[in-house]
N, C-alpha and C positions, 0 to 999 in steps of 0.2 A: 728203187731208191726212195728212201723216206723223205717225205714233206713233211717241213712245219712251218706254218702261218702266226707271223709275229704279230698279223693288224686285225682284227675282226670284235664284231663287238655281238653281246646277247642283247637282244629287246624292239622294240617297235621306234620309227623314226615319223616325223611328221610328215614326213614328203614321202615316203614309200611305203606305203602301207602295206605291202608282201610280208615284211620281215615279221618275224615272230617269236616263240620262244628257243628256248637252248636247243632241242631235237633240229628245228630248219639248220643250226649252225652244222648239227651231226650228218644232214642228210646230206648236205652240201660236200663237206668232207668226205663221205662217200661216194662218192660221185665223182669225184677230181682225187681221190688217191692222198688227202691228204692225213696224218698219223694224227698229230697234235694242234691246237689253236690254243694261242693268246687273247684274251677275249676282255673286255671293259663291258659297263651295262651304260646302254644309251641314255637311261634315265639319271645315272650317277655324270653320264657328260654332258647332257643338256639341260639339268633342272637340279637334283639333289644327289649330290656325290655321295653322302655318308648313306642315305637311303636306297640309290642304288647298289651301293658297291653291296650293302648288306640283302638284298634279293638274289644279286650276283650270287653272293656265298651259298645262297641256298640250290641255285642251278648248278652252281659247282659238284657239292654233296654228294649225287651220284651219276657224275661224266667225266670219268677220268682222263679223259683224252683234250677236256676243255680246260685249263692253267688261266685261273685271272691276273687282271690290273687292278689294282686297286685308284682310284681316280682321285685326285689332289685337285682341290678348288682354290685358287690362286687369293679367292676375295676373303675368304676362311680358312686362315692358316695351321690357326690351333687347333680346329676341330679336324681338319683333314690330317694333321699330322698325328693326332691320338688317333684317327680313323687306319691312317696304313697302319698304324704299329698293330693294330687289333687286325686288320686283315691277313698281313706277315705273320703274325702268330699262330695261323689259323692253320695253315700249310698248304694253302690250297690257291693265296695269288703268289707269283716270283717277282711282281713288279709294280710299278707305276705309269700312271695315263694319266695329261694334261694336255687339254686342250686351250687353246687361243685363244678363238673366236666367241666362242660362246660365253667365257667369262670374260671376255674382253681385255686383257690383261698380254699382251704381246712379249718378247727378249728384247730386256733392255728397262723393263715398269721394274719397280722396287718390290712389287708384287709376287712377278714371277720369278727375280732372285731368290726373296726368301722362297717358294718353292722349291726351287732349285737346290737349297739348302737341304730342305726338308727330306728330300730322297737323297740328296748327297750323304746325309745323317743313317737312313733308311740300308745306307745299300745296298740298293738293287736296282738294276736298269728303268729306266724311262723311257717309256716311247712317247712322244712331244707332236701333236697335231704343229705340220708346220705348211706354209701356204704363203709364200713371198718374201718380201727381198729383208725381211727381221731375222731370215736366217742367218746375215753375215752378225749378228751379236751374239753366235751359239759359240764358235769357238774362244772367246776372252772368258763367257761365262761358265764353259764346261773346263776349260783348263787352270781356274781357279780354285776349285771343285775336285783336289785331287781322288783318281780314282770313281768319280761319279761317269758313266756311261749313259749317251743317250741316241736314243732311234730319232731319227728324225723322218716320221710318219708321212707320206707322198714324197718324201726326196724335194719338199720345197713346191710341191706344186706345180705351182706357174714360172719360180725361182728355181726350176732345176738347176741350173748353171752356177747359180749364184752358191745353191746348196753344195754340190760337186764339186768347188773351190774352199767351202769351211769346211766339208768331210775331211777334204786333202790335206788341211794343214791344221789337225786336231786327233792327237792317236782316240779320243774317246767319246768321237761322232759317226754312227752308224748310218748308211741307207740303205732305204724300204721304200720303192717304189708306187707304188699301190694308187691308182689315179683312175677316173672315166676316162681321159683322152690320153691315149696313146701314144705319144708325141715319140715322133722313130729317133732312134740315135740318142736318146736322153741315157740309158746304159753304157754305152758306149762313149757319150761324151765325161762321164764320172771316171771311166778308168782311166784316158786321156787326162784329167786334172789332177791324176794322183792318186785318187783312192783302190787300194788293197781290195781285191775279191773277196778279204777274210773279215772286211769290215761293210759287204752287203749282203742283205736279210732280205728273205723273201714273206711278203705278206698281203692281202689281197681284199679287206675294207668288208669283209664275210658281213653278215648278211645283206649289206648296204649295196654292194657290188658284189656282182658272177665273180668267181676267183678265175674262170676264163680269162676275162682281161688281163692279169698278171702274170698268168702260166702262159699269155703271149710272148706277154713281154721278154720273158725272159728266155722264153723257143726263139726268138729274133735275134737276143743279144749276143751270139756267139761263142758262150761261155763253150770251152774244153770240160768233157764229163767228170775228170777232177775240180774245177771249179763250179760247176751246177753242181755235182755234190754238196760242195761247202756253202752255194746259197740257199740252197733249198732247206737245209738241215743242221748240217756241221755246222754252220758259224754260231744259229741259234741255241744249238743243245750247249756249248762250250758258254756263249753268252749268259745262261741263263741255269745252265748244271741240269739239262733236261736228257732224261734214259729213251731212247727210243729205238726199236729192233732196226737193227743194217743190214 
């Protein structure tokens, strides 16, 4: 069955100094069976979006199997929003990556709306670092946003619950799992609130986190092998228009 990884990022992290360049993401994917990754540059989400996304592009170049994000800075709008058109154009990312924390800019700032906008404009999906209870302002802002679609990257975190409730009542909010702490039943309590198997994605926080941890998660959830089909793969190739051998 083919894998593909919606969450992983290229580049080196302050607190883990393992990670490395684009080959550790390959090696990894080798190693766990996985076909394709979605990948952001840590340095485009923790410091300089335009200048990482554009080293990105360069790792992209010759790794076919690696599809970037391009990374929208909430505090820089016009530059990030010239910056995806030039990445989109490039044909080498299908999406966009925003993170929270690090630009400090949460759902619900006048900041991250206009973001919001800006891939809305873009369209192509988002995947949204998301980490607590700001998740219940995703659904008012993705459903005014006609046809904008967004991942919401650990399923909420610490807010799984809270995330598992805006999935359920938002046709164009996705979950992706992707955590250190395993918290059991947190799959299980998503399809109980409502949400569609066809609206979760499997992704696994590559080189930051073992993708073991998620291919746990998802061995524990119960899914029927037509539905581990569709999270593994199916829902993201359809998501994102991605070819990969069946």
């Amino acid at each position: 069955m083919p894998i593909i990884d919606v969450h992983a990022h290229v580049g080196r992290w302050q607190f883990h100094l393992t990670c490395g360049d684009a080959d550790d993401n390959l090696r990894l994917m080798d190693r766990y069976g996985i076909d394709l990754q979605l990948v952001s540059a840590s340095e485009a989400v923790v410091y300089d979006a335009v200048a990482g996304n554009a080293a990105l592009a360069k790792e992209l170049a010759s790794r076919p199997r690696l599809h970037g994000y391009a990374v929208v800075n909430p505090n820089r709008i016009e530059e990030s929003a010239a910056d995806l058109r030039r990445c989109l154009d490039s044909g080498r990312f299908v999406g966009a990556k925003i993170h929270t924390h690090y630009p400090g800019r949460l759902p619900g700032s006048r900041e991250m709306a206009e973001a919001f906008d800006v891939v809305a404009e873009a369209g192509v999906p988002l995947l949204l670092h998301t980490w607590g209870r700001e998740v219940l302002q995703l659904p008012e802002m993705v459903a005014s946003r006609p046809g904008l679609r967004v991942i919401m990257g650990h399923a909420g975190g610490d807010a799984w619950r809270e995330a598992a409730h805006a999935a359920a009542s938002c046709e164009g909010l996705y979950l992706e799992h992707c955590r250190t702490a395993a918290d059991a039943g947190r799959v299980a309590y998503a399809r109980e609130a409502g949400v569609p198997v066809e609206r979760m994605l499997f992704g696994t926080d590559a080189t930051l986190i073992d993708p073991c941890w998620s291919l746990g998660v998802l061995r524990d959830a119960g899914f029927t092998p037509a539905e581990l089909d569709r999270v593994l793969w199916r829902n993201a190739a359809d998501l994102f228009g991605l070819q990969v051998a069946s």
